[in-house]
C-alpha positions as CSV (number, residue, x, y, z in Angstrom):
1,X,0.0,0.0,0.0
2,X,2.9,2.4,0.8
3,X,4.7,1.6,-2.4
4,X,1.6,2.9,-4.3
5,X,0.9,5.9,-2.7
6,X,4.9,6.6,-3.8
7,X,4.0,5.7,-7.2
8,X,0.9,7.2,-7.6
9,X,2.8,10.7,-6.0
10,X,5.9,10.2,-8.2
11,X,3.3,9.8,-11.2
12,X,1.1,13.0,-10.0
13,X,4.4,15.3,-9.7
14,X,5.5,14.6,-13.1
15,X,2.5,15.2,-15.0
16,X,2.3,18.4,-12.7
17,X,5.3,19.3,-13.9
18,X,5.3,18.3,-17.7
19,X,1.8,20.6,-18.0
20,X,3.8,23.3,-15.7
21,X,6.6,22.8,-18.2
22,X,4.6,22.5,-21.6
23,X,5.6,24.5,-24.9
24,X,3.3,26.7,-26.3
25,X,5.3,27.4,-29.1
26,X,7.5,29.5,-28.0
27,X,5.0,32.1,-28.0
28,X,3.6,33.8,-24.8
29,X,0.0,33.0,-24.1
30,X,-2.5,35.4,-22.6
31,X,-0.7,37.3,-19.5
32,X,2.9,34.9,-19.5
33,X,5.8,36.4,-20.8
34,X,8.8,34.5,-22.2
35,X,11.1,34.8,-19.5
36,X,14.1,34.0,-21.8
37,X,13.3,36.6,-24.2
38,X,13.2,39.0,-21.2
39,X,16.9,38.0,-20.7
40,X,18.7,37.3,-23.9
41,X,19.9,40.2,-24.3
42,X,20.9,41.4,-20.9
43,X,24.0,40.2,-19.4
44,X,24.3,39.1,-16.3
45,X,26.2,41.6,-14.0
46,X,28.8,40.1,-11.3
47,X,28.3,41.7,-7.8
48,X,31.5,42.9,-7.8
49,X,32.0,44.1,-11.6
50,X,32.7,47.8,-11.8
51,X,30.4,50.0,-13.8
52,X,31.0,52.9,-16.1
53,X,29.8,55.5,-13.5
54,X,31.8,53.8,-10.7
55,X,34.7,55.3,-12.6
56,X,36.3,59.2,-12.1
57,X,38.7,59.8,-14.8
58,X,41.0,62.9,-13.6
59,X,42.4,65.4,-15.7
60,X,45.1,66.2,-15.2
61,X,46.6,63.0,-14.1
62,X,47.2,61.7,-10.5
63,X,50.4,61.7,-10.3
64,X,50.7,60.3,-6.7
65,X,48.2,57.4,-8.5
66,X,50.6,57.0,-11.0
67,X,53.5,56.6,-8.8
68,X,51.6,54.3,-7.2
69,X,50.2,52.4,-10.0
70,X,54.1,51.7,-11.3
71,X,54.7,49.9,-7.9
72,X,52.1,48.3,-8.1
73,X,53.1,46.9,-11.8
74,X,56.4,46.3,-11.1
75,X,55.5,44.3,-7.9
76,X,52.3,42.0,-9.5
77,X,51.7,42.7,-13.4
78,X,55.6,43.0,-14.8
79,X,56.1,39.4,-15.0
80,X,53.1,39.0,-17.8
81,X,52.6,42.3,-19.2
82,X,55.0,44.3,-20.9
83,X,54.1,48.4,-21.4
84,X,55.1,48.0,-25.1
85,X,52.4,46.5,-27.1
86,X,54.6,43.1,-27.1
87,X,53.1,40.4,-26.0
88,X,55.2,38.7,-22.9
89,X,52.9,36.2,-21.5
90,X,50.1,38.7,-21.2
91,X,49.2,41.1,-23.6
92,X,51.3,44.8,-24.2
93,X,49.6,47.6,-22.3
94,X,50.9,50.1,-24.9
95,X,47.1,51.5,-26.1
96,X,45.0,49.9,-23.9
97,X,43.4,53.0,-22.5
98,X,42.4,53.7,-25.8
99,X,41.8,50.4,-26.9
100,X,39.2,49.8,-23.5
101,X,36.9,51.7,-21.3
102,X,38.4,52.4,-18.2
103,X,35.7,49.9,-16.5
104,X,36.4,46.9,-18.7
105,X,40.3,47.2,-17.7
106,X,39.5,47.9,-14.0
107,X,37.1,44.9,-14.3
108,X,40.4,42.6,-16.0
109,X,42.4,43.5,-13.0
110,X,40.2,43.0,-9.9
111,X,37.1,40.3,-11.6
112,X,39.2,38.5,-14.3
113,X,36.8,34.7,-13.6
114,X,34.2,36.8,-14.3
115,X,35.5,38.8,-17.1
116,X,37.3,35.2,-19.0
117,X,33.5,33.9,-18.1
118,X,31.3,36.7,-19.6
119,X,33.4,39.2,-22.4
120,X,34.2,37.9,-25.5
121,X,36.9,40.3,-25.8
122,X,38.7,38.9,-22.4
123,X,38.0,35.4,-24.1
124,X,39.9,36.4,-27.3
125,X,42.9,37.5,-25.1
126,X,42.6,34.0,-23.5
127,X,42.7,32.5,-26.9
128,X,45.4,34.8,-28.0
129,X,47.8,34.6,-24.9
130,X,46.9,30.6,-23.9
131,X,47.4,31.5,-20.0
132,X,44.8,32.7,-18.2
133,X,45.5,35.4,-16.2
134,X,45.7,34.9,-12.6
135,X,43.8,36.9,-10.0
136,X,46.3,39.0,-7.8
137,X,43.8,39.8,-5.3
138,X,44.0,43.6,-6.7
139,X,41.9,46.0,-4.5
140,X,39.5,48.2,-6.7
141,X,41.2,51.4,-5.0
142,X,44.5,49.7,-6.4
143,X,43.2,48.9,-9.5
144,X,42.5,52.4,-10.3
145,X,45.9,53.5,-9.1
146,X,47.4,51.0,-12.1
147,X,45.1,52.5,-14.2
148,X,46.4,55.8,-13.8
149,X,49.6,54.2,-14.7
150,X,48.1,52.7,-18.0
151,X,47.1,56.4,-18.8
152,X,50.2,58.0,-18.6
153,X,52.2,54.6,-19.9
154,X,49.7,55.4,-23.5
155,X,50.7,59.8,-23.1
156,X,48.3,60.7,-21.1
157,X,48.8,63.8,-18.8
């Protein structure tokens, strides 16, 4: 008797869900809205990514930020990245500030999972450079410090 009141459950949850689950087409029907066509073309944002209004450009440049920045390089990013645009094991930094919005590069510095994950652009580095670029545990504060650096590395002042 147990074994069929299982059975008979099992049997009523799926057929619960298959209706719940059903195709209509692909079209809504009445009031229900596709919820994948609400999403497809919305990216999912990370948490932690920085956006374009979470980032100040100065003019002129910080200078204490660029010192800064250039310790920061030599101590974490020199190894990989050269500031010519020769490719070491990580791609050149000469142009990148005007290659990149200053969020992408701030988000390749301090979210790089989530960048190799999401940005086909970070993706073709990967493909380009074959090492994926290790996360140095880069605050945000001293990510924009190294991207002060980048600025004046590409002319900026």
């Amino acid at each position: 008797m147990k074994r069929r009141t299982i059975v008979t459950a099992l049997i009523f949850s799926l057929t619960v869900g298959l209706v719940a689950c059903s195709d209509s087409g692909g079209k809504p029907t009445g009031n229900n809205v596709d919820i994948q066509e609400l999403t497809a073309n919305q990216p999912e944002v990370h948490p932690n990514a920085v956006k374009p209004e979470d980032v100040q450009i100065s003019t002129p440049l910080n200078a204490e930020w660029v010192t800064a920045g250039k310790s920061i390089y030599e101590l974490k990013c020199q190894s990989c990245h050269k500031l010519t645009d020769e490719k070491l094991v990580g791609p050149g930094w000469a142009g990148i500030t005007k290659k990149r919005e200053p969020h992408w590069v701030l988000n390749m510095i301090t979210n790089v999972d989530m960048m190799l994950e999401s940005d086909p652009e970070a993706q073709k580095l990967l493909e380009l450079c074959l090492v994926r670029m290790p996360n140095q545990n880069v605050s945000k504060e001293d990510a924009r410090k190294i991207l002060e650096f980048m600025r004046s590395n590409d002319g900026e002042k």
